[in-house]
C-alpha positions in Angstrom: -20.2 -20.7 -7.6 -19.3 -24.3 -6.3 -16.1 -24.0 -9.0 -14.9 -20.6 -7.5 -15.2 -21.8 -3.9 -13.3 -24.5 -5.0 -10.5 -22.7 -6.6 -10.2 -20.0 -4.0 -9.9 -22.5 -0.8 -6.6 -23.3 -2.6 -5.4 -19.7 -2.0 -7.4 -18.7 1.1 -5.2 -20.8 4.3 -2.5 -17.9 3.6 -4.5 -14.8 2.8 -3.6 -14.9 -0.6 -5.6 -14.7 -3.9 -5.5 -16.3 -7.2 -1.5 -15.8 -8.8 -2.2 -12.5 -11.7 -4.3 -10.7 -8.4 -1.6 -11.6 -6.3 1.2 -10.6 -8.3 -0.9 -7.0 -9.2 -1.3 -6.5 -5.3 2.6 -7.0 -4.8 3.1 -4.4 -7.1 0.5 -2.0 -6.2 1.7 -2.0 -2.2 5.4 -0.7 -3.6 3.7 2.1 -5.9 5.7 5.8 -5.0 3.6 8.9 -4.8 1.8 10.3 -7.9 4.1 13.2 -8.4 6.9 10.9 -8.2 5.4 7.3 -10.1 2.9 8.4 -12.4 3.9 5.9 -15.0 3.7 2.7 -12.5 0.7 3.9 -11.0 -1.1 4.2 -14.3 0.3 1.0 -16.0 -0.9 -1.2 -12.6 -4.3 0.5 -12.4 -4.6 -0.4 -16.5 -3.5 -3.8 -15.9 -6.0 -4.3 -13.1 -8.7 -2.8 -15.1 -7.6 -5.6 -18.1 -7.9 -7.9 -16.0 -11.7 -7.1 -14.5 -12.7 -6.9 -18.4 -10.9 -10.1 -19.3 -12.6 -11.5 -16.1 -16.2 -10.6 -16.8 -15.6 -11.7 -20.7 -14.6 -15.0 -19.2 -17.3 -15.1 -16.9 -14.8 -16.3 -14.1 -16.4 -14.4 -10.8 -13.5 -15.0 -8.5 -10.9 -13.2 -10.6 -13.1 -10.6 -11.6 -13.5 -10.1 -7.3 -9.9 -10.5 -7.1 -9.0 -8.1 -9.5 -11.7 -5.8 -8.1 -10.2 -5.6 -5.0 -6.7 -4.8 -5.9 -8.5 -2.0 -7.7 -9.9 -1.0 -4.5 -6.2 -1.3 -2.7 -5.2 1.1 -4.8 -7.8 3.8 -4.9 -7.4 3.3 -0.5 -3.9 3.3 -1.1 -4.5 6.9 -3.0 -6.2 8.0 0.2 -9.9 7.9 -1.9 -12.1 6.0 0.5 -15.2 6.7 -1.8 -13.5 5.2 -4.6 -11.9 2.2 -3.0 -15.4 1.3 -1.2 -16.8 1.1 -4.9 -14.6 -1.5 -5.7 -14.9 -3.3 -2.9 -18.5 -3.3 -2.8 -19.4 -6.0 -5.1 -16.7 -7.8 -4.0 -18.5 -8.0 -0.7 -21.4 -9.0 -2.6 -19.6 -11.7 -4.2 -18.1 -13.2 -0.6 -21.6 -13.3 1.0 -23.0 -14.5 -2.1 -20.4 -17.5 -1.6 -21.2 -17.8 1.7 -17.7 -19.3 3.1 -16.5 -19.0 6.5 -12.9 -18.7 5.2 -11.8 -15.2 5.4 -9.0 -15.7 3.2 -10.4 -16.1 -0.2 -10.4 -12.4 -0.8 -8.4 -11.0 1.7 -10.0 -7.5 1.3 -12.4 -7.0 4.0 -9.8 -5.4 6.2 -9.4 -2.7 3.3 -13.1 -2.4 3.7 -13.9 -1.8 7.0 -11.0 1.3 7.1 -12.2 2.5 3.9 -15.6 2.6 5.4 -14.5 4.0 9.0 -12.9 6.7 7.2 -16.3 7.6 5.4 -17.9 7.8 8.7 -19.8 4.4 8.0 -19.1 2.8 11.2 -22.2 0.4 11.8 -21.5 -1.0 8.7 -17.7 -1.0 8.8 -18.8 -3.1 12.2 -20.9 -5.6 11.0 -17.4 -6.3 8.5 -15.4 -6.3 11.7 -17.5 -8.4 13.7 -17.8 -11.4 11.2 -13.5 -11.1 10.2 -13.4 -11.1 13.9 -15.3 -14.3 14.3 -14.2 -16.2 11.5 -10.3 -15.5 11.9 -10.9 -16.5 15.4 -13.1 -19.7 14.5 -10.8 -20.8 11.8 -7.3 -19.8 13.4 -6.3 -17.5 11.0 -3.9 -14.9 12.2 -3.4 -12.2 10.0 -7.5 -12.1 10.4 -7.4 -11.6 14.2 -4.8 -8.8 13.8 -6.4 -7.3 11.0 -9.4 -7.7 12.5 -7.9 -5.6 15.6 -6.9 -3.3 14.2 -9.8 -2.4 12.4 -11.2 -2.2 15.9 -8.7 0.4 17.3 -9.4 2.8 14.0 -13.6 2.2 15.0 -13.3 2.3 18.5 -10.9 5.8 17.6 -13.7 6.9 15.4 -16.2 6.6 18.1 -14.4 8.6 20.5 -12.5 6.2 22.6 -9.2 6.3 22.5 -7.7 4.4 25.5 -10.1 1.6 23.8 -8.6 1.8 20.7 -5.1 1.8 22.0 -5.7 -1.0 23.9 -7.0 -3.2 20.5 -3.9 -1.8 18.6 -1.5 -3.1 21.6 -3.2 -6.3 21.0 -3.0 -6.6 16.9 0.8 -5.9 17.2 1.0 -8.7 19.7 -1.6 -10.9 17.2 1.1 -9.8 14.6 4.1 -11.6 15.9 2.1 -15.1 14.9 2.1 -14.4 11.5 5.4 -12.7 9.4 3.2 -10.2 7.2 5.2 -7.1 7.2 3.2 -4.9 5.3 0.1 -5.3 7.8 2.4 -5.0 10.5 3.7 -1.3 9.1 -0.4 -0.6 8.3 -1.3 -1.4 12.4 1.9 0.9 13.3 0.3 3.6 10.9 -2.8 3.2 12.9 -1.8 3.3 16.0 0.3 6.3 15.7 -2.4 8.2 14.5 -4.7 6.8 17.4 -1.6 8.4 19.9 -1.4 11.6 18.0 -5.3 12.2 18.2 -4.3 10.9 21.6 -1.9 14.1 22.4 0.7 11.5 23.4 3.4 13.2 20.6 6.0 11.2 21.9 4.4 7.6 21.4 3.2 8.9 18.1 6.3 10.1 16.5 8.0 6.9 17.7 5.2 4.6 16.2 5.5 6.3 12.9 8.5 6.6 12.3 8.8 2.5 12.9 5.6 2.6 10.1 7.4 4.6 8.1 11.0 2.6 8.0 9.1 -0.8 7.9 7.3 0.7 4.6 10.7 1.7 3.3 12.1 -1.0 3.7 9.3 -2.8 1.4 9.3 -0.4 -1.0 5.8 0.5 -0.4 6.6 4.2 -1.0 2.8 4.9 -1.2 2.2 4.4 2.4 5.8 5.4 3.8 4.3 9.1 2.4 1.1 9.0 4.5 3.5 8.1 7.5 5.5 10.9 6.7 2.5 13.0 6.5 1.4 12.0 9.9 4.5 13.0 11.3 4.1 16.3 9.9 1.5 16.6 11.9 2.7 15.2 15.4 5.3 18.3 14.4 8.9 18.3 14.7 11.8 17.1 12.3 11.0 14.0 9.7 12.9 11.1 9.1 15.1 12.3 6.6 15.0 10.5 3.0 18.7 9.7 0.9 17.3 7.1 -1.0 16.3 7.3 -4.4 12.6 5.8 -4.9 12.5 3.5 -7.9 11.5 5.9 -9.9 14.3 8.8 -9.3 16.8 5.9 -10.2 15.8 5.1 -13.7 15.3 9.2 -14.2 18.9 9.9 -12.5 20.5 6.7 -15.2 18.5 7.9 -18.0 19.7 11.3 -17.4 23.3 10.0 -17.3 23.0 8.6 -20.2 22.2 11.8 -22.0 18.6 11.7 -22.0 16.5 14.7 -22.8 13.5 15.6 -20.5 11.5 14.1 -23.4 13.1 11.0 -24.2 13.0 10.4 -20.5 9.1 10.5 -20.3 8.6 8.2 -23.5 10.9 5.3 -21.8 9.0 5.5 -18.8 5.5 6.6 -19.8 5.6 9.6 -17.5 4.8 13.2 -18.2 7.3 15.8 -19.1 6.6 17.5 -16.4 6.9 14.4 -13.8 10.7 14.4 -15.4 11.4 17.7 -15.2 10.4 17.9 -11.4 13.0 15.5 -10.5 16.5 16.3 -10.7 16.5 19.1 -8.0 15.2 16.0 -5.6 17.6 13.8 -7.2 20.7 15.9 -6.6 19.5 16.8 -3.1 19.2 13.2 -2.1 22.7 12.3 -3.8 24.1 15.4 -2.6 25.7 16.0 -5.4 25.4 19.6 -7.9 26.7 18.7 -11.8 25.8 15.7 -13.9 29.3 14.5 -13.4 29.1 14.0 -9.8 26.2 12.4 -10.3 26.8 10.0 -13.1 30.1 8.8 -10.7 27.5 8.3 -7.3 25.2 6.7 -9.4 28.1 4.7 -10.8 29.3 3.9 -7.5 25.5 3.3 -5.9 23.5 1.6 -8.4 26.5 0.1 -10.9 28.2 0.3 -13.7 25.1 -0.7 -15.9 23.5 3.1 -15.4 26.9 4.7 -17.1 27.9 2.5 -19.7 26.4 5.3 -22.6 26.7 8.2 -20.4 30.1 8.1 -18.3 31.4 10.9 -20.7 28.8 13.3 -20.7 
């Protein structure tokens, strides 16, 4: 235990984790919907999952933790609150087992407490809150404080108290200007326009979101732009509209280009058949284009030469 605490005070001043967690988290913020990233989402739950079992077989604690909590990221990520607290559990374990007032070692507790709040487990999500609160506060940290606020707003919000609940969300955006993590930043807008929509204050709300929902595009974090989207379905009214291919429509639209068939599609990209076949009609609607031509020349023109070179002629 003294080793791990050692090793993880080298990672825990920014919020970050040891570099394979790290690295896996990165990628699993900028995961696209199911329907529309199958493959990725698969291959980074696998790689998290290898990494657990490589983890226990090495005995090493702290990556096994780490790579637990990226596992529960992604199930929260997936809107499954059951899942994700199942991950994070022993990782919760492990932290008080270390006994470290840094709040950084794991940064997960934040993923925690919402997990739990949206499982109706609000003392508990509250005895979380209360100690992140403390210790971001005692040691200085931040992204802690604002975290830590914002899980306040979403249990104050649970609890009936909305004007409370604003108020702590007006305060984590104003703890969020000390610290450049955009990500939560996008995650405490989320929040808080869901806070104004339960709120009846559909103006606010469709204003917050739609700031959540451009800061998440902007990261690529095509997860959480969708459950911004689907918030602002229900404030009502017209959404945001989307041009841009996700990562995942752009290698489909240059594979098909390149005169790819449905099948050899899905085998490049370990993706289903019929994840490839649902597709183009979004494709060409976002191009705005309605033969393979057109759309060999826009992706030509929008993504480079590169997705053409075997399928310019076709």
């Amino acid at each position: 235990m003294a080793q791990a605490l050692e090793e993880a005070g080298r990672h825990a001043r920014g919020g970050g984790a040891p570099d394979g967690a790290a690295e896996l988290l990165e990628l699993a913020r900028k995961l696209t919907p199911p329907e529309d990233g199958a493959g990725l989402l698969q291959r980074s739950l696998q790689a998290a999952e290898e990494g657990l079992r490589q983890s226990v077989r090495n005995e090493d604690t702290l990556d096994a933790s780490c790579n637990r909590a990226v596992l529960g990221f992604l199930e929260f990520s997936l809107s499954n609150p059951t899942a994700a607290i199942r991950r994070l559990e022993p990782v919760l374990a492990f932290l008080d087992e270390m006994g470290s007032p840094e709040p950084g070692i794991i940064p997960c507790v934040p993923d925690a407490i919402e997990a739990l709040v949206s499982l109706g487990r609000l003392d508990e999500a509250e005895g979380l809150l209360d100690r992140l609160e403390r210790q971001g506060r005692t040691l200085g940290r931040p992204w802690a404080i604002a975290s830590a606020a914002r899980g306040r707003g979403l249990l104050t919000a649970a609890r009936g108290d909305l004007s409370a609940a604003s108020s702590a969300l007006e305060q984590a955006l104003l703890e969020h200007r000390r610290v450049p993590q955009p990500f939560e930043l996008a995650r405490t807008l989320l929040v808080k326009g869901e806070v104004e929509r339960r709120a009846k204050q559909k103006r606010a709300a469709r204003s917050t979101l739609e700031q959540a929902l451009e800061r998440f595009q902007a990261l690529g974090a095509l997860l959480w732009a969708q459950r911004a989207r689907d918030d602002l379905a229900r404030v009502g009214g017209a959404v945001l509209p989307t041009t841009e291919l996700t990562p995942t429509e752009q290698r489909i639209a240059q594979l098909v280009v390149e005169g790819k068939k449905n099948r050899e599609v899905a085998d490049a990209m370990f993706i289903s058949v019929k994840t490839v076949e649902a597709n183009p009609s979004r494709i060409f609607h976002k191009l705005g284009v309605r033969s393979r031509t057109e759309l060999t020349r826009r992706i030509a023109d929008t993504y480079g030469q590169q997705a053409t070179s075997n399928g310019a002629g076709t």
